[in-house]
C-alpha positions as CSV (number, residue, x, y, z in Angstrom):
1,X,30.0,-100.3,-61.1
2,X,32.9,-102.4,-60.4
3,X,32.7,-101.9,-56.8
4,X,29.2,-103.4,-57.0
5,X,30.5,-106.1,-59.1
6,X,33.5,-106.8,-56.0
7,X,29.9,-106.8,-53.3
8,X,28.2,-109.2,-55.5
9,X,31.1,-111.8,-55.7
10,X,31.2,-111.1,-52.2
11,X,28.2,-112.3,-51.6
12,X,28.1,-115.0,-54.4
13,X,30.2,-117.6,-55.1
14,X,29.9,-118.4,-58.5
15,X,30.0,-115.8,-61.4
16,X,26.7,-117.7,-63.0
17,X,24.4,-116.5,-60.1
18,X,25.4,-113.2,-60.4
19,X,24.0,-113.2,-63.5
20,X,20.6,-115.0,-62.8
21,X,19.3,-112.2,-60.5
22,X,16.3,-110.9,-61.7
23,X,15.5,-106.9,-61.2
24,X,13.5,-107.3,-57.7
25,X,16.1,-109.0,-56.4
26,X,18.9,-107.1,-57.6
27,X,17.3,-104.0,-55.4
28,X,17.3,-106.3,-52.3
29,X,20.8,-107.3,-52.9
30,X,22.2,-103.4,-53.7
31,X,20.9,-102.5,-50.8
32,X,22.4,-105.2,-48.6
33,X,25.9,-104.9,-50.8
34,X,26.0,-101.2,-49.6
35,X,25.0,-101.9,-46.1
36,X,28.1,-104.4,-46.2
37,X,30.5,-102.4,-48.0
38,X,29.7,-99.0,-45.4
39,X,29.0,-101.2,-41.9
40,X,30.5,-104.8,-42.5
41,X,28.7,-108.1,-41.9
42,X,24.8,-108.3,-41.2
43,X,24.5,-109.8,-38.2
44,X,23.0,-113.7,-38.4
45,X,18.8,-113.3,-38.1
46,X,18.8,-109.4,-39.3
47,X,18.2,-108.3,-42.5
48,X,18.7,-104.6,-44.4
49,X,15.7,-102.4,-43.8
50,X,14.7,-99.0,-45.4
51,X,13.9,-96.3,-43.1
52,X,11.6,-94.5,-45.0
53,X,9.7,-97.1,-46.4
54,X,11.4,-97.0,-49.9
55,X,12.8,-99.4,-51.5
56,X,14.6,-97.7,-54.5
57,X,16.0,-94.9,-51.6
58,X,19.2,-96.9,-51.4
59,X,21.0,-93.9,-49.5
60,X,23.4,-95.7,-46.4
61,X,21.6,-93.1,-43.8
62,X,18.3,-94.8,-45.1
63,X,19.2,-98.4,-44.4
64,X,19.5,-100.5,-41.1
65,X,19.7,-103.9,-39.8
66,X,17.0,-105.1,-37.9
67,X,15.6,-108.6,-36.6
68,X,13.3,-110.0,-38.6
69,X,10.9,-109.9,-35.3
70,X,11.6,-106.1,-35.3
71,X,10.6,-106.2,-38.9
72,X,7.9,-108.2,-38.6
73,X,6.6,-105.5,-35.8
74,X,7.1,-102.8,-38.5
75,X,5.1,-104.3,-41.2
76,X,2.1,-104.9,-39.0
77,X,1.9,-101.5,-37.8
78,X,2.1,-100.5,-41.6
79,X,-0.8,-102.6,-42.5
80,X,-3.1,-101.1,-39.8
């Protein structure tokens, strides 16, 4: 838990928006602190994806950084 704690600060700079994260976003963020803490920075115009679709599966071989056109690409072909 405190290795979480160390991402989020990471990530925010006050203490007080830490704590205003609701529980959709806190899944988002977990997902990007882990990418973070196992690969470093997420490049500038990518954003953490989940392989498999699933967005509790929070494993490090499930998540990668893609473009957001990329992403954009892989929601369409989910919707059809």
């Amino acid at each position: 838990m405190n290795l979480l704690r160390k991402l989020f600060r990471k990530l925010f700079k006050k203490k007080e928006e830490v704590k205003k994260i609701s529980a959709k976003k806190t899944k988002k963020i977990t997902a990007r602190a882990l990418y973070i803490s196992y690969y470093g920075t997420i490049p500038s115009g990518y954003v953490v994806y989940h392989k498999d679709g699933n967005k509790n599966h929070n494993h490090i071989r499930n998540l990668e950084a893609i473009s957001r056109s990329e992403l954009l690409k892989k929601n369409l072909k989910k919707k059809k």
